[in-house]
NUVO-324024 format. One record per residue (C-alpha): x, y, z; residue number from 1; residue in one letter. Coordinates in steps of 0.02 Angstrom, whole numbers. Layout:
# NUVO-324024
     px     py     pz   n res
      X      Y      Z NUM   a
...
//
This chain:
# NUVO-324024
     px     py     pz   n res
   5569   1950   4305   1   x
   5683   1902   4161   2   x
   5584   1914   4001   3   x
   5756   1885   3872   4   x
   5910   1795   3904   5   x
   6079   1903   3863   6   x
   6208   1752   3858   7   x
   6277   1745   3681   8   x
   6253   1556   3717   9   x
   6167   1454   3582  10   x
   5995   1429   3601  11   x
   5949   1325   3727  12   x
   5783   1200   3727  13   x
   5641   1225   3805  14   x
   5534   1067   3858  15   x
   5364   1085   3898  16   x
   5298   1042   4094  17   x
   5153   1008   4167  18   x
   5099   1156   4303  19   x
   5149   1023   4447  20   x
   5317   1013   4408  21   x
   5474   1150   4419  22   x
   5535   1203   4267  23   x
   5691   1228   4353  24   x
   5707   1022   4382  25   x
   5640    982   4215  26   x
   5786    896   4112  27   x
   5792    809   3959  28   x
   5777    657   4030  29   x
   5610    677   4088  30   x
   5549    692   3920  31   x
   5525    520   3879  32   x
   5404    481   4023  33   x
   5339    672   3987  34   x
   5274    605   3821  35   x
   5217    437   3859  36   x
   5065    524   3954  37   x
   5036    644   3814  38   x
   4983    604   3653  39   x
   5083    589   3522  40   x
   5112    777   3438  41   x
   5029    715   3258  42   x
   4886    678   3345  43   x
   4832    866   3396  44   x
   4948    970   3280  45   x
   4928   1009   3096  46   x
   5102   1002   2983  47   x
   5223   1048   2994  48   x
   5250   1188   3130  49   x
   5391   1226   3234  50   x
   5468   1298   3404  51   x
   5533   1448   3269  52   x
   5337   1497   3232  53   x
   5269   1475   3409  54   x
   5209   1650   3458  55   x
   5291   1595   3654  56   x
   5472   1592   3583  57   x
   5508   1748   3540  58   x
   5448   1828   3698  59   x
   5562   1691   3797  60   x
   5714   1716   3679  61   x
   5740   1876   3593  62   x
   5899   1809   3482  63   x
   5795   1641   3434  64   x
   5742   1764   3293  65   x
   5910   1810   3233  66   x
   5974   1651   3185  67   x
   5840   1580   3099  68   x
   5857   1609   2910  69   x
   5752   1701   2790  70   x
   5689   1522   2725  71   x
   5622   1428   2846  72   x
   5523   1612   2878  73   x
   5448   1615   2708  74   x
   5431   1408   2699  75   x
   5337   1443   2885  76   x
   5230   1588   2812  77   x
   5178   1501   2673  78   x
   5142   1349   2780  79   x
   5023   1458   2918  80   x
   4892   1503   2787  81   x
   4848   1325   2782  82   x
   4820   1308   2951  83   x
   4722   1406   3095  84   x
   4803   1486   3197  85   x
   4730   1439   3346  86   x
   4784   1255   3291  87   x
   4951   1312   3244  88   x
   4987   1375   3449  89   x
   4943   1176   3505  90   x
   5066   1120   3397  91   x
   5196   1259   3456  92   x
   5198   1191   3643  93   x
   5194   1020   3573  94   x
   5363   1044   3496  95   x
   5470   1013   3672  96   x
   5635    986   3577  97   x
   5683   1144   3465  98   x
   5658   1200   3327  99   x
   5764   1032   3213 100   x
   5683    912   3308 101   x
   5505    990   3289 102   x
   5556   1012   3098 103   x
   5594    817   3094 104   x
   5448    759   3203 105   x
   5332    860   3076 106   x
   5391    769   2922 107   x
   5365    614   3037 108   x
   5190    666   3043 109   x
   5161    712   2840 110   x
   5222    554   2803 111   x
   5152    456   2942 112   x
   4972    538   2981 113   x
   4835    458   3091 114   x
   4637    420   3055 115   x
   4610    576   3149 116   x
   4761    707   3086 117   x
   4696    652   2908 118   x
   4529    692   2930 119   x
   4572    856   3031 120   x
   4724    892   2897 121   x
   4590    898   2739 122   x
   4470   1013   2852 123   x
   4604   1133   2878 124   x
   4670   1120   2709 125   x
   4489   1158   2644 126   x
   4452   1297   2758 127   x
   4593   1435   2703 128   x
   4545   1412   2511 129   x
   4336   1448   2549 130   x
   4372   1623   2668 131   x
   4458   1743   2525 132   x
   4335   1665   2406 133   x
   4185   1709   2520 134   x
   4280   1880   2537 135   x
   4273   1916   2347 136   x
   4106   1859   2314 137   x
   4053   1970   2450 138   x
   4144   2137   2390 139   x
   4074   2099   2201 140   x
   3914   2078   2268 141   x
   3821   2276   2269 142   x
   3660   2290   2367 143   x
   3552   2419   2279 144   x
   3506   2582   2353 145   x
   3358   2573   2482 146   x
   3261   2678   2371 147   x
   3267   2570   2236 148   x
   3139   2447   2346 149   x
   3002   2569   2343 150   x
   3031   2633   2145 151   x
   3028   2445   2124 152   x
   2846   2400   2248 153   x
   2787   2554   2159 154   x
   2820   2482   1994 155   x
   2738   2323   2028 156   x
   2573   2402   2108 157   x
   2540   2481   1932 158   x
   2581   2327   1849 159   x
   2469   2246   1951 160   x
   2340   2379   1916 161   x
   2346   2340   1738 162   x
   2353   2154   1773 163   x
   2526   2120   1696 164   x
   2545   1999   1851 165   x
   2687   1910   1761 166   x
   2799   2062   1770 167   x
   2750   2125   1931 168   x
   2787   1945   2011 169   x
   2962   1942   1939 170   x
   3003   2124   2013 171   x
   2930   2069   2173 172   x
   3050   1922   2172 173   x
   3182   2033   2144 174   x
   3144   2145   2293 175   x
   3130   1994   2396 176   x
   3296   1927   2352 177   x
   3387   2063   2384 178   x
   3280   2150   2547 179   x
   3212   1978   2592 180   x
   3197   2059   2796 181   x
   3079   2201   2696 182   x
   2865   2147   2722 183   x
   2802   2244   2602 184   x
   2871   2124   2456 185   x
   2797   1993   2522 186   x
   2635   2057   2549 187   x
   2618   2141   2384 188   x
   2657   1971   2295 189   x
   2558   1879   2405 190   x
   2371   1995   2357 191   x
   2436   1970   2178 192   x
   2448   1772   2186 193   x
   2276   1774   2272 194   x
   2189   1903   2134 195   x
   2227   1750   2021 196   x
   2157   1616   2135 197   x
   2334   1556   2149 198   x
   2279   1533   2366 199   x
   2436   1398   2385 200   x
   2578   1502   2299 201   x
   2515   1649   2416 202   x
   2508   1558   2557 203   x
   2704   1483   2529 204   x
   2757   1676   2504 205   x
   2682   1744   2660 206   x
   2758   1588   2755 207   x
   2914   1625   2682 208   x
   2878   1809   2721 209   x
   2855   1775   2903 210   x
   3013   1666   2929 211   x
   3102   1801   2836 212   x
   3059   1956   2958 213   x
   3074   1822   3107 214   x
   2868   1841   3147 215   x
   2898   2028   3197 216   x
   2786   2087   3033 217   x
   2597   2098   3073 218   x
   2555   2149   2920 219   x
   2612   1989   2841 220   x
   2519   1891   2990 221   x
   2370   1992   2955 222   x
   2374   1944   2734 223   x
   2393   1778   2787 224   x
   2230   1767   2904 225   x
   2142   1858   2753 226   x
   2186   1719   2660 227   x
   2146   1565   2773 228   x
   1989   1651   2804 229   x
   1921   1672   2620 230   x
   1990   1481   2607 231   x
   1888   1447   2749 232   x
   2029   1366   2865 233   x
   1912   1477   3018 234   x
   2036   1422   3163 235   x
   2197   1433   3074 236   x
   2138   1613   3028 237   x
   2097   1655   3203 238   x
   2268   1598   3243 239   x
   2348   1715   3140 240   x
   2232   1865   3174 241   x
   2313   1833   3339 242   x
   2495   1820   3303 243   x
   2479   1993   3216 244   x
   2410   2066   3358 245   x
   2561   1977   3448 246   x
   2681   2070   3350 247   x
   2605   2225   3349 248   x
   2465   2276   3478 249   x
   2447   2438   3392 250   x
   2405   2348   3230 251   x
   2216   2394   3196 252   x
   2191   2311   3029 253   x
   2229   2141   3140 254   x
   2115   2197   3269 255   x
   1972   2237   3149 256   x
   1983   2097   3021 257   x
   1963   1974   3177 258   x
   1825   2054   3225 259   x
   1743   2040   3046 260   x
   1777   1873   3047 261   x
   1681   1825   3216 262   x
   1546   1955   3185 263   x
   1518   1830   3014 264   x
   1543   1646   3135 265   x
   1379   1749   3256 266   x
   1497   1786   3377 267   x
   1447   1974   3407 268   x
   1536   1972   3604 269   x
   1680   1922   3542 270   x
   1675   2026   3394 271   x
   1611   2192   3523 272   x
   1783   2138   3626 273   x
   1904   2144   3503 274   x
   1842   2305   3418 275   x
   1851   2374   3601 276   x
   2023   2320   3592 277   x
   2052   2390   3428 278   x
   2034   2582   3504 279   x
   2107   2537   3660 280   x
   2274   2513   3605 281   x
   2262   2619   3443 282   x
   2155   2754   3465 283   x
   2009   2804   3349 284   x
   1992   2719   3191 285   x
   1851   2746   3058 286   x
   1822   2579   3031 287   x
   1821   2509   3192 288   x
   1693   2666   3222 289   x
   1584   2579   3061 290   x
   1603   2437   3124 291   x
   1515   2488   3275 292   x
   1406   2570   3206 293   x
   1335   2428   3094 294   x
   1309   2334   3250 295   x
   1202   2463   3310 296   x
   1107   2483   3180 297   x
   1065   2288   3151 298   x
   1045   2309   3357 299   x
    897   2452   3276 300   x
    977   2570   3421 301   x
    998   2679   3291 302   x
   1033   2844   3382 303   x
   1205   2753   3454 304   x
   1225   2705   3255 305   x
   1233   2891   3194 306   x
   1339   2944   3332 307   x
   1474   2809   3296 308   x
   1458   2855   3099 309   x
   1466   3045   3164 310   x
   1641   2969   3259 311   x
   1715   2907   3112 312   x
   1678   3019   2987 313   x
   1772   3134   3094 314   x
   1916   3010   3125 315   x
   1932   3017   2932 316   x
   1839   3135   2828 317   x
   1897   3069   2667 318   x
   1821   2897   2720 319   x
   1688   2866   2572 320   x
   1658   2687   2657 321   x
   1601   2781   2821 322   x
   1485   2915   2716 323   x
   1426   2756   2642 324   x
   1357   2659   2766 325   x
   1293   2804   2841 326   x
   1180   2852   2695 327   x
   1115   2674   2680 328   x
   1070   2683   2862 329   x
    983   2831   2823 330   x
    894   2740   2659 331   x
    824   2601   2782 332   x
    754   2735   2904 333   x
    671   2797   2741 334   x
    760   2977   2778 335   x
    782   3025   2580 336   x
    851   3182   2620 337   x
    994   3142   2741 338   x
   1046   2995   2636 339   x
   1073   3118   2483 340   x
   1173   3233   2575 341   x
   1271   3091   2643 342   x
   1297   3016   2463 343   x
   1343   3185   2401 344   x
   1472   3183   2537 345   x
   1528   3028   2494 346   x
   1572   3072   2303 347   x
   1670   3217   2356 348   x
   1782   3116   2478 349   x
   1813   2986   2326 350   x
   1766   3076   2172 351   x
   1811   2890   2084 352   x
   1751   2763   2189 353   x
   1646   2652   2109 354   x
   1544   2609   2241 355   x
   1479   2769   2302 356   x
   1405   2819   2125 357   x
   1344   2636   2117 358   x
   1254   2631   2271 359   x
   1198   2823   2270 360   x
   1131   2775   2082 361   x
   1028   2629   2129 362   x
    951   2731   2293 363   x
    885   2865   2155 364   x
    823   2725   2042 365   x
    740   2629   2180 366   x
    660   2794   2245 367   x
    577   2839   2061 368   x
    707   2956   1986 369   x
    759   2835   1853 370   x
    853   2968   1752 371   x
    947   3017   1897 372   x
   1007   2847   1930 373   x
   1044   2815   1746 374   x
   1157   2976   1746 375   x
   1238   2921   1910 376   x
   1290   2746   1830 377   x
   1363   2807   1680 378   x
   1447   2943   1781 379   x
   1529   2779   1887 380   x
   1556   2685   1711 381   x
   1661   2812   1630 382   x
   1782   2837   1779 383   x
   1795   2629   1789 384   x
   1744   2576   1642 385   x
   1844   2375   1685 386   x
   1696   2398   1849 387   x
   1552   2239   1781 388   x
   1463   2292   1940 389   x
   1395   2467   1865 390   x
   1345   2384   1712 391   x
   1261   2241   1800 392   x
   1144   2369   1889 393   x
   1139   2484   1701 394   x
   1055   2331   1601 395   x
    936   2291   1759 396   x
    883   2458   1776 397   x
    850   2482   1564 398   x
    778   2315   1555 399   x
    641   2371   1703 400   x
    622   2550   1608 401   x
    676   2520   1434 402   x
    710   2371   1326 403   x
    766   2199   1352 404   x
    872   2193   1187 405   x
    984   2365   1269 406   x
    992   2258   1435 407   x
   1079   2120   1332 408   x
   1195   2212   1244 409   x
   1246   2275   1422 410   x
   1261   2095   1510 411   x
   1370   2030   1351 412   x
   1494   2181   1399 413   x
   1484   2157   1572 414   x
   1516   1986   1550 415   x
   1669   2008   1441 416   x
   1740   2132   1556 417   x
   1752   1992   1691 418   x
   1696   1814   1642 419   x
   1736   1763   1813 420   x
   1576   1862   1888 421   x
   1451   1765   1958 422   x
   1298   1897   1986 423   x
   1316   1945   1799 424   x
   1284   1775   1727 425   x
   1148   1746   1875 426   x
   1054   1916   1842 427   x
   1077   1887   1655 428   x
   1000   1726   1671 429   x
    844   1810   1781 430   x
    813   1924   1637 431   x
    793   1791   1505 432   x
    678   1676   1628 433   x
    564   1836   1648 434   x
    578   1845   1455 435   x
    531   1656   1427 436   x
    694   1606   1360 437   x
    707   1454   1464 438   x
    839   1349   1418 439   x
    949   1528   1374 440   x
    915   1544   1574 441   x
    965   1359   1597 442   x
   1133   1402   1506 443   x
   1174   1542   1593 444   x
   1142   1477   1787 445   x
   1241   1337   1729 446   x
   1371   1464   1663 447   x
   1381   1535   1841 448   x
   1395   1406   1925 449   x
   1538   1350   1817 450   x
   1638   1480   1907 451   x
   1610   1430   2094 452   x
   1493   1323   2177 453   x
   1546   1351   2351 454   x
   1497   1544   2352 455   x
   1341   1632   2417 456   x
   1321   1684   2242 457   x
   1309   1497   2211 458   x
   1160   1479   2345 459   x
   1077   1607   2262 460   x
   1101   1537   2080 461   x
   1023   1398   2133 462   x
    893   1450   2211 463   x
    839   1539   2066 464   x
    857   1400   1951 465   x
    760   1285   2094 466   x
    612   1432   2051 467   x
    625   1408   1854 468   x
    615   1236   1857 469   x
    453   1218   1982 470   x
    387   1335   1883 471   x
    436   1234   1733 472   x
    351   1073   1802 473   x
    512   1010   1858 474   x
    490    959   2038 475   x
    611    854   2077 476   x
    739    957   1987 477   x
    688   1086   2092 478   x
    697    992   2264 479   x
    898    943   2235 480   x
    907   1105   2190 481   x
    829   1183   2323 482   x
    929   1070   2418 483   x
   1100   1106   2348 484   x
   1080   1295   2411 485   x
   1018   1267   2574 486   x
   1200   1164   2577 487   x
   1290   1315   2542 488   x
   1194   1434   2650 489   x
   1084   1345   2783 490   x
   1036   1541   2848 491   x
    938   1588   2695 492   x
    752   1614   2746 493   x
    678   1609   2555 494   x
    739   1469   2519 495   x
    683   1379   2655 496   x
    493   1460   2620 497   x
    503   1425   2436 498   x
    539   1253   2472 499   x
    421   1235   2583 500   x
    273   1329   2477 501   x
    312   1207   2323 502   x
    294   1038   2436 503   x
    121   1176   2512 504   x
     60   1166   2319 505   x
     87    980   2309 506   x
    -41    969   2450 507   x
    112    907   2557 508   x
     83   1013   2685 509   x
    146    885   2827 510   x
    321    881   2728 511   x
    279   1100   2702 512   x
    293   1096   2894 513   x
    432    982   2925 514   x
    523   1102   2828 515   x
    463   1246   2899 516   x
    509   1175   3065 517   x
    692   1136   2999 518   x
    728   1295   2964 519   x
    688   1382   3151 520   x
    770   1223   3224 521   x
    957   1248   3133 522   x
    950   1454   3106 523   x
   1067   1531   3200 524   x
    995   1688   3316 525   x
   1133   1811   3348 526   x
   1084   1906   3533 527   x
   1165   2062   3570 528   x
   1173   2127   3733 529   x
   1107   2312   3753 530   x
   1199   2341   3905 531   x
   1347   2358   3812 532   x
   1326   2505   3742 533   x
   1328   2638   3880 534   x
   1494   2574   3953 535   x
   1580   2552   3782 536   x
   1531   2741   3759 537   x
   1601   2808   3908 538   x
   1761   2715   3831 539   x
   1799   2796   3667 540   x
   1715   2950   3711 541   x
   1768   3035   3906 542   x
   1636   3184   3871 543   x
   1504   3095   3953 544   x
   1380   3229   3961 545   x
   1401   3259   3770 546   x
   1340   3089   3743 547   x
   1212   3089   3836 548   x
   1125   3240   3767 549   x
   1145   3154   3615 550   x
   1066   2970   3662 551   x
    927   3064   3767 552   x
    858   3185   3629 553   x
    676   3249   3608 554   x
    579   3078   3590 555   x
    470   3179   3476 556   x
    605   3239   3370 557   x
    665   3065   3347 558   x
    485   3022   3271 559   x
    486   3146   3155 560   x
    647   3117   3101 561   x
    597   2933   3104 562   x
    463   2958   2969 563   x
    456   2895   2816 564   x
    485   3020   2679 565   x
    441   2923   2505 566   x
    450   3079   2406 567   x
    616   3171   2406 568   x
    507   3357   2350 569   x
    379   3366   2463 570   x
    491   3380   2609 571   x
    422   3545   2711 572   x
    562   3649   2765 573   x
    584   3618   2974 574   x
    477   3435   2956 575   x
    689   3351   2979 576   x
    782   3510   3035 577   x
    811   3475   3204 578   x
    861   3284   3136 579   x
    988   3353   3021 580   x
   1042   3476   3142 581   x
   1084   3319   3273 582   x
   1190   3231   3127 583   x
   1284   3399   3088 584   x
   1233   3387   2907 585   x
   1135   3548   2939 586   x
   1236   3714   2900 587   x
   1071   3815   2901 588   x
   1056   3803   2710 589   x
    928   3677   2591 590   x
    999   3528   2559 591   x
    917   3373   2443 592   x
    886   3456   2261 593   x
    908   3628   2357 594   x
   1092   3603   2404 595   x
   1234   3701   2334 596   x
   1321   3542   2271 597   x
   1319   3555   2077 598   x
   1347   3359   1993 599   x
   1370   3439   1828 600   x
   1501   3575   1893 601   x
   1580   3439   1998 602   x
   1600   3325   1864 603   x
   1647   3441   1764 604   x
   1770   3538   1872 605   x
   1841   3396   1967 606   x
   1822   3246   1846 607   x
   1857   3322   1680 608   x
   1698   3242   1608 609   x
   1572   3325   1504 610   x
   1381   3285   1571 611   x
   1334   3290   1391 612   x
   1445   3170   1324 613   x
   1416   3014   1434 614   x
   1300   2937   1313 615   x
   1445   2935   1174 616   x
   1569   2888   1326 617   x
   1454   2726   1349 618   x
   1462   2683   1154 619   x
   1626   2709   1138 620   x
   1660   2591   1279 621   x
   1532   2462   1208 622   x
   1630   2470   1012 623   x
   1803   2446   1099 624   x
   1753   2254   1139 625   x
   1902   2128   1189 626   x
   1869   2046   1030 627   x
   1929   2202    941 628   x
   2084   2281   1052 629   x
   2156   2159   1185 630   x
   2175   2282   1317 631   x
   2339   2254   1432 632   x
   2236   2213   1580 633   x
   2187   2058   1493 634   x
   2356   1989   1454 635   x
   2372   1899   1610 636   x
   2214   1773   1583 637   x
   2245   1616   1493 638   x
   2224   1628   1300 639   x
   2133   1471   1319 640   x
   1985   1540   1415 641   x
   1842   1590   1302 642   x
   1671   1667   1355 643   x
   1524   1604   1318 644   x
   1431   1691   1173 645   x
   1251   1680   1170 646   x
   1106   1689   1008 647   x
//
């Protein structure tokens, strides 16, 4: 095969042919008919390009090269970064007679273009100029380092902590912008937006969030059904629930949250079946074990309840939720003892959660030892002293065994910690009804309610302002509001009774009945199948045997440990040893007042507070008011917002 031609003839032309015809026969007198069935060349070519360009002439004719001159090169260089060049090798095999003629026909076609060649000739013209500039922009552009991300999420978690929300937003933004396929941005931004009740803006980011990462992040699925769910869009919350577990079957927060949500819509099958889910496909989890657990206990199979606490404690023993609920188990059985030890536990696995020395100070209060509880609050108010929740239950607790006037001064700084929380305006507003300071009490219901009417808080503000005003003569007050709870929260069995005993003291009793009558007719009774149990067991736990030694104990033993105990000291040693021994909270030693835990040396040792100075820690707290020193957490609320001070 002849690939170059070594005649020192001059260069000869090459017309194009169809694959039909024999490019031995092919003349140049068959070009005229040749391009009457083609189209003419400024139709499919750009300008100008020639035979001398074409990348299939210089493998066909080795000295086509050499006597071209340096110009038309350059000119044709210059000319090919304006076109493509696949475009540029139509227009080659479109040039069928040489290089002059092709030359000619092109400025035929600059000066003569078509509709088409126009619109085709600004494309190409426009494409060239925007590829080196996309190039530049690109190298000039620096992606930060990878670790800057998490110094940056880092950053805005403790801005967020001190409620500079402003600041952490705009690094959040950042982070977004330039790891946008990243779904922790998204779902740090999107808990902020919803702290401030800002539900739409949070909903936009984790939308945004999930287009982003192309629905593969669960955790943004899982923020969003959060969301929709405290909203109260029910089925668009079940939807995402399950396009978390979707992306991730291994995903337990998605499994459990669903599960939370249709244990609260009375659907405890459904609720049983996705927690089973939960461990299949991730293993043991403490709060799927709570979870559980809870059922149990509200099932009052409360043997099956200890062993699922047992399972999770062990799953996590740092879990203060788990040692939680466990103790207030305990508290209902009336087991003192147990639920100390278990609240003990539950301070050492958080040393500063609020809510174990909130709940373990109420339980001492409730049981007598009132300067036990007192101690345990202030021990919870000077590790969160921003927490209105431990001062809430302070003021209740002095106003039952001290003053009302040191219960005030303790609601006013509760309520200037967080303006925004309903059961300190409602139990504020209880205190001054017992006091006879009615229309203080009308102020302050009103005050809560100002907040949100939607909430159970709400049913229960008015139902307690439905109470002041029958007792206040005010009957049909009463009734709407009687009425406006039971809208909120049909479920609520005193309200339905104290509705029905004012129309009983009216000497309605016909109308007492109806209403009576209403109430079984629209409650909602949640069965639970007992069967469950023993199958789910043999699930999550394969030692069978184990099990059943524990769910078939000494029936006697269960009584005793079944007992009420209502004073913590006269406990006789052995009387809830073989109980405590079946928890493993036994290790052979005392426990209750007779344990080795220490609250002063563990305060002391691990807290780095002095037991002797948490009366001076309270009035310190109390002279540093808001009014005083604007604290940075407060920058983010509106300056507009002012509480409401009270005579």
């Amino acid at each position: 095969m002849r690939l170059f031609s070594t005649s020192s003839s001059p260069k000869p032309n090459f017309p194009l042919f169809s694959p039909s015809q024999n490019p031995k026969r092919s003349t140049s007198k068959t070009i005229p008919p040749f391009k009457t069935r083609l189209p003419s060349p400024s139709f499919l070519s750009l300008p100008p390009c020639t035979a001398n360009n074409s990348p299939s002439f210089p493998v066909l004719d080795q000295e086509a090269d050499r006597e071209d001159s340096l110009e038309p090169k350059q000119d044709t260089f210059k000319k090919v970064l304006v076109v493509r060049r696949p475009v540029m090798d139509v227009s080659g095999e479109e040039n069928d007679d040489g290089s002059e003629d092709g030359e000619a026909e092109g400025d035929d076609v600059i000066s003569k273009p078509s509709g088409i060649d126009a619109g085709l000739e600004e494309f190409a013209k426009k494409m060239p100029l925007f590829e080196p500039e996309r190039g530049e922009s690109g190298g000039t552009l620096e992606k930060p380092l990878a670790v800057n991300l998490d110094l940056s999420l880092y950053k805005a978690r403790v801005l967020a902590r001190k409620y500079r929300y402003e600041e952490a937003e705009k690094i959040l933004e950042k982070c977004i912008y330039y790891w946008p396929e990243d779904g922790r941005s998204y779902v740090t931004l999107g808990k902020i937006l919803s702290k401030q009740a800002k539900r739409t803006e949070a909903r936009a980011v984790y939308e945004r969030g999930c287009q982003a990462t192309q629905g593969e992040n669960p955790y943004i699925w899982q923020c969003w059904a959060v969301l929709e769910n405290k909203m109260g869009n029910i089925r668009r919350a079940r939807e995402l629930f399950d396009a978390a577990t979707v992306a991730d079957k291994r995903h337990i927060a998605a499994w459990h949250g669903w599960a939370v949500l249709e244990l609260k819509q009375g659907n405890v099958k459904k609720a049983r079946h996705l927690l089973a889910k939960g461990l299949k496909f991730c293993g043991g989890n403490e709060y799927v074990y709570q979870t559980l657990a809870l059922l149990e206990a509200k099932a009052n199979r409360y043997e099956q309840a200890r062993y699922l606490f047992r399972q999770a404690t062990k799953c996590n023993p740092k879990s203060c939720a788990s040692w939680l609920a466990w103790a207030q188990l305990e508290v209902q059985q009336e087991n003192n003892r147990a639920a100390r030890l278990l609240f003990e536990k539950a301070v050492q696995a958080s040393p500063k959660n609020r809510f174990a020395w909130h709940v373990w100070g109420v339980f001492e209060a409730n049981i007598g030892n009132v300067d036990m509880g007192r101690k345990l609050l202030k021990i919870g108010h000077a590790l969160n002293p921003r927490d209105p929740v431990l001062l809430q239950s302070l003021a209740l607790l002095e106003y039952k065994h001290s003053t009302a006037n040191l219960a005030r001064v303790l609601f006013r700084r509760a309520s200037e910690l967080d303006p925004r929380h309903q059961p300190v305006w409602i139990a504020w507003g209880w205190m001054e009804w017992k006091e006879g300071n009615i229309s203080t009490a009308r102020e302050l219901y009103q005050r809560a309610l100002s907040i949100d009417s939607t909430t159970e808080s709400a049913a229960r503000c008015l139902q307690a302002w439905g109470v002041l005003e029958q007792r206040a003569g005010n009957l049909s007050a009463a009734r709407r509001l009687f009425r406006s709870s039971l809208n909120i929260n049909s479920q609520s069995y005193v309200t339905w009774m104290t509705w029905a005993a004012l129309e009983e003291d009216q000497g309605n009793s016909v109308r007492a009945e109806e209403i009576r009558n209403l109430y079984f007719q629209q409650r909602t009774e949640v069965v639970d199948d007992a069967s469950w149990v023993t199958g789910f067991l043999d699930v999550i736990d394969p030692a069978l045997d184990s099990i059943k030694r524990l769910l078939n104990l000494d029936q006697g033993l269960i009584n005793k440990a079944r007992e009420p105990s209502k004073d913590a000291e006269s406990i006789e040693d052995g009387a809830e040893e073989p109980f405590l021994t079946t928890l493993g909270l036994n290790d052979g030693n005392d426990i209750g007042y007779g344990s080795r835990f220490d609250l002063n040396a563990f305060i002391k040792d691990k807290l780095s507070l002095d037991p002797s100075k948490l009366d001076l820690l309270m009035e310190n707290s109390g002279n540093s008011s808001p009014k005083r020193v604007t604290s940075p957490r407060r920058m983010w609320r509106s300056q507009n917002r002012t509480t409401m001070t009270l005579p």
